[in-house]
N, C-alpha and C positions, 0 to 999 in steps of 0.2 A: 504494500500500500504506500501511497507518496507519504511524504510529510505533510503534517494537517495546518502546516501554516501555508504548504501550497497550494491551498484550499479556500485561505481567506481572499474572499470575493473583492478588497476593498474600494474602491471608486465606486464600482456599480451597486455596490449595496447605498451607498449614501444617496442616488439621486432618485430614491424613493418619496411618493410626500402623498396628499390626501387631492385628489381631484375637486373641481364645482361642484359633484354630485356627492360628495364623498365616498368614490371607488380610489382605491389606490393607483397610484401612475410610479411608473418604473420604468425611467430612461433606458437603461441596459438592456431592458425586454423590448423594448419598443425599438430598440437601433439591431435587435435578431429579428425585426420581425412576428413578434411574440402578440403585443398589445397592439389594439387599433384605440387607445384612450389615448386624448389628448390631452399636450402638458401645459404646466401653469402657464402663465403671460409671466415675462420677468423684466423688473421696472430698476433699472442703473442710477442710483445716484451720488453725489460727492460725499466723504468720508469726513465725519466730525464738524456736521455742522448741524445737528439734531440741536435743538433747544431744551432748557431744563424742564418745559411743561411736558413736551413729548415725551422726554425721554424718561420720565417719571410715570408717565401715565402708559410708555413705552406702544406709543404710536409712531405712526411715520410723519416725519417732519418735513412740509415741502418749502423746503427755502434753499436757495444752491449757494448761498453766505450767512456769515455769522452776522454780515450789516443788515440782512431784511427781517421781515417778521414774518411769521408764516403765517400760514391760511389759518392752522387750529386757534394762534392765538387771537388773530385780526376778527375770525369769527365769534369767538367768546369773550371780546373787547378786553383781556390782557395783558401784561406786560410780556413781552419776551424776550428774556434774557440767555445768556451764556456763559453763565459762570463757569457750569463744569469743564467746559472747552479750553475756557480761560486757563485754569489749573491745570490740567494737562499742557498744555504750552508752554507755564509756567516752567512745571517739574522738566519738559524736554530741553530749555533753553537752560537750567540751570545744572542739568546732567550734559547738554554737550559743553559747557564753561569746566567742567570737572572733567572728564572723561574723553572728549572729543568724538567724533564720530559714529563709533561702535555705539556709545550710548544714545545716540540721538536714534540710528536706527533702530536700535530695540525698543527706544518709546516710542517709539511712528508703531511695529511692529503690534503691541503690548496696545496702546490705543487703538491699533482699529479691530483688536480683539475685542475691546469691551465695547465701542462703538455697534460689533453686532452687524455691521451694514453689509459687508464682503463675506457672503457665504461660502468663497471659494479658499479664504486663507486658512491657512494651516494653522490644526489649533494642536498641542501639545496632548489634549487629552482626547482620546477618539471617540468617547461617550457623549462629551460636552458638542462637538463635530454634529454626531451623528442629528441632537437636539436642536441644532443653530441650521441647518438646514431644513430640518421637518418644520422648523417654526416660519423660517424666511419662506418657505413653497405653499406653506398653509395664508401668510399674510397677503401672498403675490395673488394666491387664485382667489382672495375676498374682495381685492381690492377693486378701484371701477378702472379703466380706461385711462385716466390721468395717473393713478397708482396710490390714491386717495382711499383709506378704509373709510365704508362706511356705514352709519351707525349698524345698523339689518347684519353689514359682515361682522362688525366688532362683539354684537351680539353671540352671533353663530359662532366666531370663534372663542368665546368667552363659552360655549357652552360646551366645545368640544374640547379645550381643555381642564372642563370638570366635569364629568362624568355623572355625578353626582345630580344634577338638575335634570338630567334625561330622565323620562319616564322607562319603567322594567323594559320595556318589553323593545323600546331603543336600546338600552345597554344589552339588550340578549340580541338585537340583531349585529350589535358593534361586533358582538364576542364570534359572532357567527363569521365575519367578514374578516376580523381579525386568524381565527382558526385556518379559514379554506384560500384565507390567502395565495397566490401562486407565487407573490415576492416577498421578499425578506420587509416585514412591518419596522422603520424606524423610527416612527412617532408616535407618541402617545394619546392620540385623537380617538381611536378604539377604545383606549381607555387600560390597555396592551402592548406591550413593545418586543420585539428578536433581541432589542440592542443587548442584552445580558448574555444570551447565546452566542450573538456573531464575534461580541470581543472574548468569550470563553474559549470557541472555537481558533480565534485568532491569536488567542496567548499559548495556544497546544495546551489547552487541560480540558478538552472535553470528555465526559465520560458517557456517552452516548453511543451505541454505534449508531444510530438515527441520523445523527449528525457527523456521520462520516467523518470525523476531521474537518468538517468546515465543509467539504465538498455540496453538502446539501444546500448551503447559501449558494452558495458559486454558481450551482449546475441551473440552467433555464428549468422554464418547468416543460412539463408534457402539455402536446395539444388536446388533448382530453383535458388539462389542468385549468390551463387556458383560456378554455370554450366554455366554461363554467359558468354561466350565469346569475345571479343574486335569488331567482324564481327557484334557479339548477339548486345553490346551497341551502334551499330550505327543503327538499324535498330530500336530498342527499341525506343533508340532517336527517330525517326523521327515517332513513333507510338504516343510517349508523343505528339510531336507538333502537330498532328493531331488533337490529344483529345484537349489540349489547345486549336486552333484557331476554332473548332468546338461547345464547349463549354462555357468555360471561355471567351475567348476572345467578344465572339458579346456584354456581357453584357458590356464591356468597352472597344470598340473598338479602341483601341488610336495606335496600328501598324496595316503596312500594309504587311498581311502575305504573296503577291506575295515577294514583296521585301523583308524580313524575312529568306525564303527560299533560295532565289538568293544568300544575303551575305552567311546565313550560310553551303549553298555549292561548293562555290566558294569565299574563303573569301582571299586569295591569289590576283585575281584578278578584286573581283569586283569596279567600280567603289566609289563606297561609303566604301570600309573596310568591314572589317569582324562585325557579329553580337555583340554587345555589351557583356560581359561574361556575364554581373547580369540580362541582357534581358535574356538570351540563360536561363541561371541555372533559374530563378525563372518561365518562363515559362514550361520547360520541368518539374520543381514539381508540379505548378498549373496543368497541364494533368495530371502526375501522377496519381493527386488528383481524376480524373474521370475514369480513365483506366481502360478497361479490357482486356490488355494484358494475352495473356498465361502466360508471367514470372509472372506480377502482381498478379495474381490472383492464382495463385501456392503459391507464397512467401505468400498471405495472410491465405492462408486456413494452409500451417503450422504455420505463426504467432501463427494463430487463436486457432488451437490447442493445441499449445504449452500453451496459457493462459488458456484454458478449464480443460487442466491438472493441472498443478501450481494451478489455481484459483476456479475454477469450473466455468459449462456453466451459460450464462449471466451474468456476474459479469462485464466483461470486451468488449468492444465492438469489431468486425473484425477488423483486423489490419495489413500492408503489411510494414514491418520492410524495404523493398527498396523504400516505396514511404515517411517513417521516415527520413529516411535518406538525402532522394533529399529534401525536406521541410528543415531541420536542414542545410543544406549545400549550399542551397540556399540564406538564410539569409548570412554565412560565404560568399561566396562569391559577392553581394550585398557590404558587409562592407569593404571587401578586395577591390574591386574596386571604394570607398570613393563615394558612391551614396548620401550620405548624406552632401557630401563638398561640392563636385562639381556642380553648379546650372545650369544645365540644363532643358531643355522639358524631356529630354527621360528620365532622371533621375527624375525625377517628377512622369511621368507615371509608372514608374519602381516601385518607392515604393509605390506608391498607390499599384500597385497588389500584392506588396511584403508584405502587411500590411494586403488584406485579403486572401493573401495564408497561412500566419501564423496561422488565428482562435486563439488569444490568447485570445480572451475575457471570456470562460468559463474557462479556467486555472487560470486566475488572477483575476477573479471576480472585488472588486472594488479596485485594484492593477492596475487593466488594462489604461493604458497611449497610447494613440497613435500614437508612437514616429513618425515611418516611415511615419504617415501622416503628421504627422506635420514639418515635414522634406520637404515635397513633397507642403503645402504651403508655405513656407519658399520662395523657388525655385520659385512657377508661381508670386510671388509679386515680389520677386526681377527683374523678368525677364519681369514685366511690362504684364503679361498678362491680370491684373484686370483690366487693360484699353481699352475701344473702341478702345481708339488713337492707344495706343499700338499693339491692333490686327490688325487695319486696316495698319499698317506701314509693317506688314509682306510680302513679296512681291508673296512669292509659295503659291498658293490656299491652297492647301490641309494642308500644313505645320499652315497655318492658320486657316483654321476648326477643325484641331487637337487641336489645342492650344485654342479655344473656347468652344470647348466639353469639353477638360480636364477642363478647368477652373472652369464651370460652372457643372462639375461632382465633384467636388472636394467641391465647395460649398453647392450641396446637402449632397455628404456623410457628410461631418462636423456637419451641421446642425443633421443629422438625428443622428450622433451619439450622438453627444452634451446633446440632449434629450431621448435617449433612456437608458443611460447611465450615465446620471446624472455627463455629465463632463464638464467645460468649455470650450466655445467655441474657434476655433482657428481664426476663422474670421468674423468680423461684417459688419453694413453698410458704414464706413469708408476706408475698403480696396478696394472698387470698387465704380469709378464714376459714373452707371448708371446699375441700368437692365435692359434697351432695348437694342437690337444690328441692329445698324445704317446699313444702305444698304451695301449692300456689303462684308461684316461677311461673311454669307453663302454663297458664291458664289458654294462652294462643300461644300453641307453637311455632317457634319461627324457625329458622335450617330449609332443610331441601324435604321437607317430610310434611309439610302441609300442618293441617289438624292433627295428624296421627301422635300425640301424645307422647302415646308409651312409646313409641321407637322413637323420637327424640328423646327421651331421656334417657332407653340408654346409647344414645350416638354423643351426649353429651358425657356421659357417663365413662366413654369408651374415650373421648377426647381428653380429660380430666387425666385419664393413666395413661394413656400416649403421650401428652404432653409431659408429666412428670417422667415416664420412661424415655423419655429423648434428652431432660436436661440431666436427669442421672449419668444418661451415656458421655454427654460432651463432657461433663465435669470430671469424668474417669480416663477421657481417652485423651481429651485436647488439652489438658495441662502438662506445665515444662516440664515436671519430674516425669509422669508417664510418658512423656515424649524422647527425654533423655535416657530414663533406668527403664524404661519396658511398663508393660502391663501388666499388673499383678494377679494371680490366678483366683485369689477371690472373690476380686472384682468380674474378672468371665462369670466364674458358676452364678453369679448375682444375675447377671444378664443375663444367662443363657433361662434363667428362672422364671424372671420379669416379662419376657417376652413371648416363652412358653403359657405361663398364666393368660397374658393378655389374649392371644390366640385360644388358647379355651374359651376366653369367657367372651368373645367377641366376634370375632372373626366368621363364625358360620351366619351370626345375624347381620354385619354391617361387610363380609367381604361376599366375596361372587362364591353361591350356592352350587354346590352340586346338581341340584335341579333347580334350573330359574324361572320365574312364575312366569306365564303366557302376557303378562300385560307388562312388561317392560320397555321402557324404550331408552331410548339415547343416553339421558341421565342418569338411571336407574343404572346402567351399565358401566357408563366412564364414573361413578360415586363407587360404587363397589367394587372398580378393577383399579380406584386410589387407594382406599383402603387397605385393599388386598397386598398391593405391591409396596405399597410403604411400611407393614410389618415387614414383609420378606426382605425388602432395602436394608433394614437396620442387621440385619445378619452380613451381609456383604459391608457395611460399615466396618463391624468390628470384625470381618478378616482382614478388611485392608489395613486397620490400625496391627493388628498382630503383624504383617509383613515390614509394615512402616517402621514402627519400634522397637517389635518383639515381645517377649513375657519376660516381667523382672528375674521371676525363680530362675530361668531357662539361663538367661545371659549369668547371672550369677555364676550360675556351676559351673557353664562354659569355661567361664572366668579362673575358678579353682577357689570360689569362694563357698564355705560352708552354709547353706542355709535350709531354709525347711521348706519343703514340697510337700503340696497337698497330693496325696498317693493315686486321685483320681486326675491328676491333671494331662495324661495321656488321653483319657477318655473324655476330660471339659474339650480338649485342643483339636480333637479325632470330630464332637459333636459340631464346632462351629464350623469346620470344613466340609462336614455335610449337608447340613443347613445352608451354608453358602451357595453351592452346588445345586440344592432343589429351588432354592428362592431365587437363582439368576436363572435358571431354568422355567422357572412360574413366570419370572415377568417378561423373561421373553417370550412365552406362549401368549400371554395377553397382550402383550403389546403386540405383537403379529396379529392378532384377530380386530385390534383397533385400529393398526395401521390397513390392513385391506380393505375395513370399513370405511374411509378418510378420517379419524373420529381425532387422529390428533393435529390436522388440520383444524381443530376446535376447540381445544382443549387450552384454558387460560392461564399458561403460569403453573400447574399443578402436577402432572405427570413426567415432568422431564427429571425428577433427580432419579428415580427408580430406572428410569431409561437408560440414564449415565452410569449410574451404579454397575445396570447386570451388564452391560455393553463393554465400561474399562476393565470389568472382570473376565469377560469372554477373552478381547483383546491382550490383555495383560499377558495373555498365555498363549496367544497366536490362533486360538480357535476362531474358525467362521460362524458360529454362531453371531457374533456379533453383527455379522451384515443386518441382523434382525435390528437391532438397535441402531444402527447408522442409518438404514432405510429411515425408523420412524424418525430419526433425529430431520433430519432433511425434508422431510415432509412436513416435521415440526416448524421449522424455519421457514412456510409460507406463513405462517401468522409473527411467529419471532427469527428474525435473520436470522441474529447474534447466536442461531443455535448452528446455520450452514458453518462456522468453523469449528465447532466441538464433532461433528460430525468428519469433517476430513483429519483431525487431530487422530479421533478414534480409528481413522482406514490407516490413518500413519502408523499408530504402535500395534495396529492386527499386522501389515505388510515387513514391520519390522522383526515383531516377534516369529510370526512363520517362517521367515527367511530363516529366522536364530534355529529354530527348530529343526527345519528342512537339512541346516547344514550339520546338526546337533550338538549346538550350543542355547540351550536349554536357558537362558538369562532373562528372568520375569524382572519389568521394568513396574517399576511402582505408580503410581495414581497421581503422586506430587511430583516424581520426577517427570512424568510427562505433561505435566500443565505449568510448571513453574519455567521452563524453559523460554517461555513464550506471553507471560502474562499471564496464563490460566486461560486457558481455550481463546486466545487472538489468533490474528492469522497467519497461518503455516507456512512461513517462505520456504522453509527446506524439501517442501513436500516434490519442489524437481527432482532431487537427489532421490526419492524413494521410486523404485518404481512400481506402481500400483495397478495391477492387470485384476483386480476387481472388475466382474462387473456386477450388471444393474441396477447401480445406485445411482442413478440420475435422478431427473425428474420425469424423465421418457416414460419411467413405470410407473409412475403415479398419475392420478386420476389430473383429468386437463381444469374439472373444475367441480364447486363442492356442491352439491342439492340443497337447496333451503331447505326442502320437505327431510326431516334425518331418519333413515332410518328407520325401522322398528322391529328389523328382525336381530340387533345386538345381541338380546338376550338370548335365543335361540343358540345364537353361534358359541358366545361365550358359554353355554351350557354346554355345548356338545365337546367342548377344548375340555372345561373341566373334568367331564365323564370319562374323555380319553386318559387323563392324567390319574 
């Protein structure tokens, strides 16, 4: 990949500004050929001779000397003065008598920065830049004919840099026009701005792959992107929320899309206010994320092209440069609306989806921090939801079943990442008084189980000791000492116990049944084949730690140190290796039956670490099995990229391991040694030197495009896998 400062767009990105009608205009597009919008009218006048009324009330001052009086002030009968100009004169005449020349330039320089007038001088800071242009392109297209604002424009611009005086349902169209933008937004008339992105992009510390390194500023859009119309982004809109509450949504059901739709089509009047902006923006990207919209799917195949060309075919995976955009701007808007100050529920549930709409985790490997979650318990502790007490004091049902799901979904995803991730935990047994929930919790069940009551409580039930059995694991496996001295054998038999128990007491009711009931469908299938594979995941955790570190007692003896062995720890060490073995075997049977389905072309953020798992495990050893896992991997990557290069990372250490094999050199490469070489799953430059006579993994085998209508024979299929096994 280039360097991501060869990316930053800069000239063409600043000559962005707000049109007459308020559509954006973008010189750079319009000298490709791109826009048919025409640009502002631009009014030239002499530097530093603005008057102290003007320039206070920072109007345009039409006088071409300090000796006249302008129109504003001759109209409002007046004095007009010059003082400030005075001063300036003053200081340059008394810096070039000290300094001589050099100085006199740098105040000419330095004044007609503050003067404002010359949009074109270089300003030191490229923010401030970015600002003095969207405000000079916004004053030019108000003004009349002479270059005169007048009152009508000063109004309208006065209202488009507060936001705040717009009626709802104006501020939710600004947000609309700001999201589906095709060019990099540099003013703040939406009410919205890139400029935080583009100069991120442009100092090389983005962490997006969305944002390419800046490339996504730079690159033009698509003619699908384009041709977009203001009629086109409302209907688009309401295509995203579709695919979102269809979706995305059932996996973490925390709104209620009746009421969703209600505010955000009536947000003028409805009783509750208009939809939250960073609800509105991070949903309508989370669809994107699924979409097959016409526009979508237009803008991706030229994306897609355009890389084919530049890169050559597979190097880079499909990609829709409009649904880059709503991800990247999604975030921006989230942050703009202080999601992370202000502690609410809905700003709780907000970042949670905003943290796996991101998929940062294969970009930043072990970089990766889970800010927005962590933000998001921050918010349910302060707000008392890890208390019984506290939920039961809620007095609206539903607002209380809400706030019980979240809770206790919050607590599994922790746990799960904590462990798969090798991060520390954000919450222990100390932040919550109790895992059972006292009568009357459920009163309206919330989760993916409707009314059904009793099976949410124990999905709740089961979340409660999953969550506690994933920070037990991190707290044993990812600390220094066990990462230095080994893993000690009591700590296995602990686990090998805890996860045995949970599988008893769970596993037949919330993972995929040996007989699946006739009315299954899509959800019911990808709910239970998570379940299913995220017990079996945490067995392949703790062999990879055993390979990683070792077992204290084991390195001990080696050693010629005397210590004590537990007499069965042939048979704990014998147990996780078969377990290992059936659970990378289980989820690669299920994920084979999801991927023929397209089902993980759907899947939000949730099934990819069990994918990773049984896949680096296949791999690790040179078996082809693993194709199973790089297919789904790849196929994963139409809805999330960033997952096309954990997929050829994974064809790199199967081609490298079967070579080792073939030749019989037998050398298992570990989990951290093949991600840390590179970031943790970035992209593979070495991958020339391998030569990879794989086939089938393209995209040629996979389906061209995904059905709205999903499915409904999953369960069926997924039955008949089980019964085979």
């Amino acid at each position: 990949m280039a360097q991501q400062q060869d990316y930053y767009p800069g000239a063409s990105v600043l000559h962005s500004g707000l049109g007459l009608n308020g559509q954006i205009i973008d010189h750079h597009a319009q000298s490709a050929g791109l826009s048919s919008m025409p640009s502002a009218p631009s009014v030239l006048r002499k530097q530093n001779v603005a008057c102290d009324a003007c320039r206070a009330k920072k109007v345009r001052c039409q006088r071409s000397s300090t000796a006249e009086r302008c129109a504003q002030c001759i109209n409002k009968e007046v004095e007009c003065t010059s003082h400030y100009i005075e001063q300036l004169q003053s200081k340059a005449r008394r810096a070039r008598r000290k300094t001589g020349g050099d100085a006199e330039s740098g105040q000419r320089k330095r004044s007609r920065q503050l003067e404002g007038g010359d949009v074109s001088t270089p300003f030191d800071d490229p923010v401030a830049l970015l600002q003095e242009v969207s405000m000079a392109t916004l004053q030019s297209s108000l003004g009349d004919t002479n270059g005169e604002t007048s009152r009508a424009g000063r109004e309208r611009m006065n209202a488009l840099q507060n936001p705040l005086t717009k009626r709802p349902s104006e501020r939710r169209d600004n947000l609309l026009r700001y999201l589906f933008s095709p060019t990099p937004i540099t003013h703040y008339d939406f009410g919205y701005t890139d400029i935080s992105s583009v100069e991120q992009c442009a100092s090389g510390t983005s962490d997006l792959w969305e944002e390419d390194g800046g490339r996504l500023w730079a690159e033009a859009p698509s003619q699908a992107h384009s041709n977009v119309s203001e009629a086109d982004v409302t209907e688009l809109a309401d295509d995203l929320f579709e695919s979102y509450f269809s979706i995305a949504h059932p996996r973490f059901p925390a709104f209620n899309p009746d009421q969703f739709k209600a505010q955000y089509q009536e947000p003028d009047t409805h009783p509750d206010g208009p939809v939250d902006h960073a609800l509105l923006a991070v949903s309508i990207a989370f669809g994107a994320r699924f979409s097959d919209h016409p526009v979508i799917e237009s803008d991706r195949a030229e994306c897609t092209a355009r890389d084919e060309s530049e890169f050559g075919a597979g190097i880079r995976p499909p990609r829709s440069r409009i649904v880059q955009l709503l991800v990247v701007r999604a975030r921006e808007v989230v942050e703009a609306q202080k999601s992370h100050r202000v502690r609410k529920l809905l700003n709780a549930l907000i970042l949670v989806n905003l943290e796996s709409l991101l998929g940062q985790i294969p970009t930043l490997g072990d970089r990766y921090v889970p800010y927005h979650y962590q933000a998001a318990v921050k918010h349910v502790i302060v707000l008392g939801y890890n208390s019984p007490e506290s939920l039961l004091a809620i007095k609206d049902e539903k607002e209380r079943a809400t706030a019980v799901y979240a809770w206790w979904m919050i607590c599994l995803v922790d746990g799960f990442r904590s462990v798969f991730h090798r991060l520390p935990s954000s919450l222990n047994e100390i932040n919550y008084t109790a895992p059972d929930l006292p009568e009357g919790v459920l009163d309206k069940a919330a989760g993916p189980f409707g009314e059904q009551a009793d099976h949410a409580v124990v999905w709740f039930s089961a979340a409660s000791m999953s969550s506690a059995l994933c920070r037990d694991l991190s707290r044993g496996l990812w600390n220094a000492t066990a990462m230095k001295e080994g893993i000690r054998i009591a700590s296995l038999r602990s686990y090998i116990a805890s996860i045995t128990t949970w599988k008893d007491k769970y596993l037949a009711t919330l993972g995929v049944p040996e007989k699946v009931p006739d009315d299954w469908d899509f959800l019911n299938a990808i709910t239970a084949t998570g379940s299913d594979t995220y017990l079996h995941a945490l067995w392949l955790v703790i062999e990879r730690a055993i390979k990683d570190f070792g077992i204290y007692e084991l390195k001990r003896m080696a050693e010629g140190e005397s210590v004590s062995v537990d007499p069965d720890h042939e048979e704990i060490r014998q147990k996780i290796k078969e377990e290992s073995e059936r659970a990378a075997t289980r989820i690669n049977g299920l994920i084979s039956v999801l991927k023929e389905n397209s089902y993980l072309r759907l899947d939000p953020l949730v099934l990819y670490q069990p994918i990773c798992e049984a896949g680096w495990y296949f791999a690790s050893q040179g078996r082809a099995e693993c194709q199973t896992c790089v297919d789904g991997l790849k196929q994963y990557s139409l809805a999330y990229p960033s997952f096309w290069d954990t997929a050829l990372n994974m064809e790199r250490m199967y081609a490298l391991q079967a070579g080792a094999n073939a030749n019989g050199k037998v050398e298992r490469q570990s989990f951290i040694d093949s991600t840390e070489s590179n970031g943790g799953h970035g992209h593979v430059t070495p991958l020339e030197t391998v030569p990879i006579t794989i086939t089938g993994l393209g995209y040629s085998t996979l389906p061209g495009s995904i059905p709205r209508e999903l499915s409904q024979d999953a369960g069926a299929i997924l039955s008949g896998f089980v019964q085979q096994r």
